[in-house]
C-alpha positions as CSV (number, residue, x, y, z in Angstrom):
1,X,15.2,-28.0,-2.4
2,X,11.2,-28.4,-2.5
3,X,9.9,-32.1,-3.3
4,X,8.7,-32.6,-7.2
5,X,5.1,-31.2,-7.2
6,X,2.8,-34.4,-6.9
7,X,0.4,-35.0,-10.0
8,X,-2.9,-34.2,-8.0
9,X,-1.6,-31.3,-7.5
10,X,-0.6,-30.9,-11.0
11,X,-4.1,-32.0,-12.1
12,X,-5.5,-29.3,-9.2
13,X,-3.8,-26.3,-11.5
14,X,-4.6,-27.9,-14.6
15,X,-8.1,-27.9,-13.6
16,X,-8.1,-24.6,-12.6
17,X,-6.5,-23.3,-15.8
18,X,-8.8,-25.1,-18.1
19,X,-11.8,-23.7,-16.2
20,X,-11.0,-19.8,-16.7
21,X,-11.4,-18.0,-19.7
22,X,-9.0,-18.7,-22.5
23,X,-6.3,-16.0,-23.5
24,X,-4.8,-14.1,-24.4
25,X,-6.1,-11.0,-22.1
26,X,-5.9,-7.9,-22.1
27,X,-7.1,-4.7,-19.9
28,X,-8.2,-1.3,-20.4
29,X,-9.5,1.0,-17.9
30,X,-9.0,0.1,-14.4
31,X,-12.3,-2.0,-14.1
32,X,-12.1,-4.4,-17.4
33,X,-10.1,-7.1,-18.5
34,X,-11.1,-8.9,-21.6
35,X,-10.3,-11.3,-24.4
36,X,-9.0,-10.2,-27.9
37,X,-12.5,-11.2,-29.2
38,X,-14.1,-8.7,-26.7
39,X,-15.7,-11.5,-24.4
40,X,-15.3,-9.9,-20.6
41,X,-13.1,-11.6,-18.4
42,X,-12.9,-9.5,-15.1
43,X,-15.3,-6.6,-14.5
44,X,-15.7,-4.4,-11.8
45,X,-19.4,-3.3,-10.6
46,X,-20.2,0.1,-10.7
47,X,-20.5,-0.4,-6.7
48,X,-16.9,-1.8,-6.8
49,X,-13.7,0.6,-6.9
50,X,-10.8,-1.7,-8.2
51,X,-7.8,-0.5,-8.4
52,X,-4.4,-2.4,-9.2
53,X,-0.9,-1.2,-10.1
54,X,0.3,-1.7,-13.4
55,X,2.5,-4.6,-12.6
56,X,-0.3,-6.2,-10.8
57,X,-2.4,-5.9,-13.8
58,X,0.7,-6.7,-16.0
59,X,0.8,-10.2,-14.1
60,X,-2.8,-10.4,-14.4
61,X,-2.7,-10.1,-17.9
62,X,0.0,-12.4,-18.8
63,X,-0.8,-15.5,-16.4
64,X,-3.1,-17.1,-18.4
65,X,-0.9,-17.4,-21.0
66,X,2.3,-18.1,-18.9
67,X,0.2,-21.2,-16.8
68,X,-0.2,-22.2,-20.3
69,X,3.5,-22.3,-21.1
70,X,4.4,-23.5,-18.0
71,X,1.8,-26.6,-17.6
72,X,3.5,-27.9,-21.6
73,X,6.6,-27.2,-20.0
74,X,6.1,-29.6,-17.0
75,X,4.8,-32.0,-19.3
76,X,7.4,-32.0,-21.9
77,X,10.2,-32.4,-19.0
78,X,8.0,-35.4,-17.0
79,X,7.9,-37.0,-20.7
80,X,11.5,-37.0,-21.1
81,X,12.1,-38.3,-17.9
């Protein structure tokens, strides 16, 4: 069984969450991902082929919300403790 993960590291995803673009995502065509409201998240050049399977952009779009969900879950738990 792994060790409890340490606060700095804790604070190291936090930070990394609150500096990307809030969600929810979503994508269309295989070189945008975007925001309900239309603000650009990911965006391939037009010298950039990117392409991603559908569970790979799946997992794309959903992790910002589920790091969400899973940083108040962390802190719920450590508050009970």
């Amino acid at each position: 069984m792994r060790a409890a993960m340490s606060d700095g590291r804790l604070a190291e995803i936090r930070a990394l969450f609150q500096g990307a673009t809030p969600g929810p995502w979503e994508c269309w065509q295989d070189e945008i991902c975007q925001k309900g409201d239309g603000d650009t998240v990911v965006r391939a050049d037009s010298d950039v082929d990117l392409v991603w399977s559908d569970s790979n952009r799946a997992f794309l779009v959903a992790s910002i919300t589920v790091v969400s969900e899973l940083l108040q879950e962390i802190d719920r738990l450590r508050e009970r403790k």
